[in-house]
N, C-alpha and C positions, 0 to 999 in steps of 0.2 A: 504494500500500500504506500502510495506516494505521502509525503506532507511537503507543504509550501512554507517558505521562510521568510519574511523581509526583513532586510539586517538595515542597520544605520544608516547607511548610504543608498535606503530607496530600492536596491536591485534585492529582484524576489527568485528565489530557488529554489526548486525543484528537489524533496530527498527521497531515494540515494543523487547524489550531482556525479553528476558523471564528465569526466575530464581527459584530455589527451595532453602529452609531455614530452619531450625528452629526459634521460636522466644520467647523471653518470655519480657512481657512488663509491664509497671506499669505509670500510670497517676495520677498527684497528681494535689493538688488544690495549686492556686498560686495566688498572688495581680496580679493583672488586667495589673493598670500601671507601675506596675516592668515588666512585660511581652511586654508590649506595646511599650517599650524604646529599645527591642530587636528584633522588629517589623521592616523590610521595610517598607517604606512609600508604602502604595495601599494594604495592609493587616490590618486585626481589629483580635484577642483574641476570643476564643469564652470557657463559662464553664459551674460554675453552676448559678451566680446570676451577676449581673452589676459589684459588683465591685474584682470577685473571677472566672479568666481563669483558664488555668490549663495548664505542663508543661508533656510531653511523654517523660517515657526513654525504648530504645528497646534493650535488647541485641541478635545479628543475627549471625546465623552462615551460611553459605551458604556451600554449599555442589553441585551446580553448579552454573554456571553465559554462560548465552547463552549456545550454543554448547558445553559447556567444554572450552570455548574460553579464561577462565584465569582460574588460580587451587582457589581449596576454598581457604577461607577468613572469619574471624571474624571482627564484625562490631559493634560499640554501636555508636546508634541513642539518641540526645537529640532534640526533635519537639517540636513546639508551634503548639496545634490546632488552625486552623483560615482559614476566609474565607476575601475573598474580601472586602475592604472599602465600607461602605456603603448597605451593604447583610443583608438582616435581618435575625437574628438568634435569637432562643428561649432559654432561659439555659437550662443548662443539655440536654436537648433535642438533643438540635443540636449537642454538644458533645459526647451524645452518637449516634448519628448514623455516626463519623466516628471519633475514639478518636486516630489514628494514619492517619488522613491526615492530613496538615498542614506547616507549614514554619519548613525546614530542618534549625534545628538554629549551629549543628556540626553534624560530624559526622567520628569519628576516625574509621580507618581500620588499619588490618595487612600487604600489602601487597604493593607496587607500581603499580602493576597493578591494582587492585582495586582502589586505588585512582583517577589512571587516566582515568580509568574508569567513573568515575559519574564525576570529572571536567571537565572533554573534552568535554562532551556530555552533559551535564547539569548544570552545575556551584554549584554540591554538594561541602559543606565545606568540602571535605572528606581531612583529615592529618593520614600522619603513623607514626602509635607509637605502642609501645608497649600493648598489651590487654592480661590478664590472667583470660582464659574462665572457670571455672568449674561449673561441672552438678551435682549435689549429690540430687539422688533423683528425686524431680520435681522443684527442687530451683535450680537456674541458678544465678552464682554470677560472676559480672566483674569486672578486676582491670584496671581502665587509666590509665598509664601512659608514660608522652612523655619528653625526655631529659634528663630524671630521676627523671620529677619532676608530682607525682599521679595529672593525669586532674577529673578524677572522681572513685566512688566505687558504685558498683548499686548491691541487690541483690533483687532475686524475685521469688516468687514460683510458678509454673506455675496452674493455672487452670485446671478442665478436658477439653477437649475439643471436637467439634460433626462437621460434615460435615457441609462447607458453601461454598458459593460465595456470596462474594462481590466486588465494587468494590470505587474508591475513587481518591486521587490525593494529589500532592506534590508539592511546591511552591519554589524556589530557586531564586539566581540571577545569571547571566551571563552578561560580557559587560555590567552591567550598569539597564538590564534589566530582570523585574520580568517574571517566566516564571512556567507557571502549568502545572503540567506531570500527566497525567492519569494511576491510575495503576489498579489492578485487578489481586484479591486472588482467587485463588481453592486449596481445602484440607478438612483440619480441623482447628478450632481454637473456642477460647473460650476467655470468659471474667466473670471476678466473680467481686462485688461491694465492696465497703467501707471495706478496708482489712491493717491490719498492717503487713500484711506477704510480704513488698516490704519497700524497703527502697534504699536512694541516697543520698552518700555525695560529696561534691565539693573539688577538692584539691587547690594547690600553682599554679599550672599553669595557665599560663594568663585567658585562656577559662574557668577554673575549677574559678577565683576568679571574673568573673563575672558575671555565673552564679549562684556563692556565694549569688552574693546582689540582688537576687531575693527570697522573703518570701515565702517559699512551706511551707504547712500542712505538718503534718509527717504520717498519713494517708493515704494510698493510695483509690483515687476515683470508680478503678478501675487495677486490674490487669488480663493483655491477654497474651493468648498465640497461638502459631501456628504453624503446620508441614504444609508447601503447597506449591505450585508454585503461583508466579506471575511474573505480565506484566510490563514494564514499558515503554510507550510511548514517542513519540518526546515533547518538552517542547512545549507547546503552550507560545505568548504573552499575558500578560495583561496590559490591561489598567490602567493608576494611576498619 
């Protein structure tokens, strides 16, 4: 069953909205309880071993959002993969069958509408700032920054990639409460393993310095990529 939205800025939406992107992405290995301290309470980290989660940066460009219901937008995601407190999970395992679901820990856009976009209707951290996208090649490289002061620098090469569907979910807070949105890929995309061809540095802005005093590997675990549409659904509650 569909529901209608109208967020801040007027533009009304259709859920699930449905959206097409590009993406290219990069997962790095990270301390556990650095990650865990940027954690909602009713969320747990998931990696490769007990004491070693891991930390997803996405850079997205959108090329539709619904109907055309707001113009594109460029978008860099920084997720914590993780499930529910008390969900048991296996390492590595369980991070590789979904290494970009998890707790939306930021997520900088271009646009005003974009932002109110994912806060109105889901309590995404989305802020606008300034993003400088380029593509050379199969390496996708982004600059953060917001007030003038660099939030992050991510560059990443993308993978090949082959027809998939999948599907997965996203964790946010609104009012207070924790809320998981089911989403669901069609296209292409791909993932290649243990690759130095991704890299992410942290700047001077508040979000950039403290995601600073989290210990990532300078290896990336795994680097993805994707041309596709997907879904994103009403936030369900959870429990915690």
């Amino acid at each position: 069953m569909s529901e209608s939205i109208t967020v801040s800025t007027g533009h009304t939406f259709e859920l699930p909205v449905s959206l097409s992107a590009t993406i290219a992405g990069a997962v790095f290995p990270a301390d556990r309880d650095d990650l865990l301290g940027l954690l909602p309470v009713g969320l747990q980290p998931v990696g490769m071993r007990s004491d070693r989660a891991a930390l997803t940066v996405l850079i997205v460009r959108y090329d539709r959002v619904g109907d055309e219901t707001i113009s594109s937008y460029d978008e860099v995601g920084v997720l914590i993969p993780a499930v529910e407190a008390g969900r048991r999970t296996v390492p590595f395992v369980s991070l590789l069958r979904r290494p970009v679901s998890g707790y939306v820990y930021t997520l900088p856009v271009t646009t005003e509408p974009a932002r109110a976009f994912g806060v109105d209707i889901w309590g995404y951290p989305k802020l606008v700032v300034n993003i400088d996208v380029t593509d050379d090649g199969r390496t996708r490289t982004a600059r953060v920054t917001a007030d003038g002061t660099e939030l992050l620098t991510a560059s990443i090469q993308r993978p090949p990639t082959v027809p998939i569907r999948f599907s997965g979910y996203n964790f946010t807070e609104s009012d207070g409460e924790l809320l998981r949105e089911p989403t669901a890929l069609r296209g292409r995309a791909g993932a290649w393993p243990a690759s130095s061809r991704a890299s992410v540095s942290f700047g001077d802005h508040s979000i950039g310095q403290r995601l600073s005093d989290v210990e990532l590997g300078d290896r990336a675990v795994l680097r993805l990529a994707a041309d596709c549409a997907f879904t994103i659904g009403p936030g369900e509650p959870v429990d915690r």
